[in-house]
C-alpha positions in Angstrom: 77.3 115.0 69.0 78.9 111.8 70.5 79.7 112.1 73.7 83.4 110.7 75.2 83.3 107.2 77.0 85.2 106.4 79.6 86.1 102.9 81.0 87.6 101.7 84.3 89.0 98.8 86.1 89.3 98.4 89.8 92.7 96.2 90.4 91.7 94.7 93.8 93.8 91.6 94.0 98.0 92.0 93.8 100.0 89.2 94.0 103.8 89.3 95.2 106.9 87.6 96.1 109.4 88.8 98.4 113.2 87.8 99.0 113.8 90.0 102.1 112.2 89.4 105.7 109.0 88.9 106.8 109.3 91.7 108.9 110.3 94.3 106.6 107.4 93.2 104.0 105.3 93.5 106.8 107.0 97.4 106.9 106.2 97.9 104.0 102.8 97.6 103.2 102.1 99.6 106.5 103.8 102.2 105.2 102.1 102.0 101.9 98.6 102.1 103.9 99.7 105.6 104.9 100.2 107.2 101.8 96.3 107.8 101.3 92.6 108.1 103.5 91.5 106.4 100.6 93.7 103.5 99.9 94.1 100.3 102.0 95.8 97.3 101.9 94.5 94.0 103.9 96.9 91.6 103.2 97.8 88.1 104.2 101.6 86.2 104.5 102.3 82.6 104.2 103.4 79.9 102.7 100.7 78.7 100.8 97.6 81.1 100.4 94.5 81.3 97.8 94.6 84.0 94.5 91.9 84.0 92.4 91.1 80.4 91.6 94.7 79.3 92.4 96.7 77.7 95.1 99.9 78.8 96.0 102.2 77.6 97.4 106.2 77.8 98.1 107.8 74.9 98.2 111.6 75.3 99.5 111.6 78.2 96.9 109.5 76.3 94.4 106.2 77.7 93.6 103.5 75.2 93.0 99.9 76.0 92.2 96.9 73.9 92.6 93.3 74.7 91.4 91.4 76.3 94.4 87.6 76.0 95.5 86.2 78.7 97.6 84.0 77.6 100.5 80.6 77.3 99.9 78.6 79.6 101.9 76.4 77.9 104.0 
């Protein structure tokens, strides 16, 4: 008999925008860190910041991207 496969991802990278304040994002994902012992978010706010290979950046509303390089470890 064959037996059933099963296949998974892991989604470990989200990216987001946000129209309201900084400080209610910030709410937010704190309260989304409580939802679950198992589940947390480590998240980063700015401007411009890395996602996968990309640069983003906002630029007075416009979002620009760039190719980005990680650091090479030394």
């Amino acid at each position: 008999t064959k037996t059933g496969e099963f296949y998974g991802i892991y989604i470990d990278d989200i990216f987001m925008t946000w129209n309201r304040s900084e400080a209610e994002l910030r709410k937010l994902l704190d309260d989304v860190n409580t939802w679950h012992p198992n589940i947390k978010l480590d998240y980063k706010i700015d401007n411009s910041l890395p996602f996968l290979d990309v640069q983003l950046t906002n630029n007075n509303g416009t979002l620009s991207t760039s190719v980005y390089h990680k650091p090479a470890a030394e």
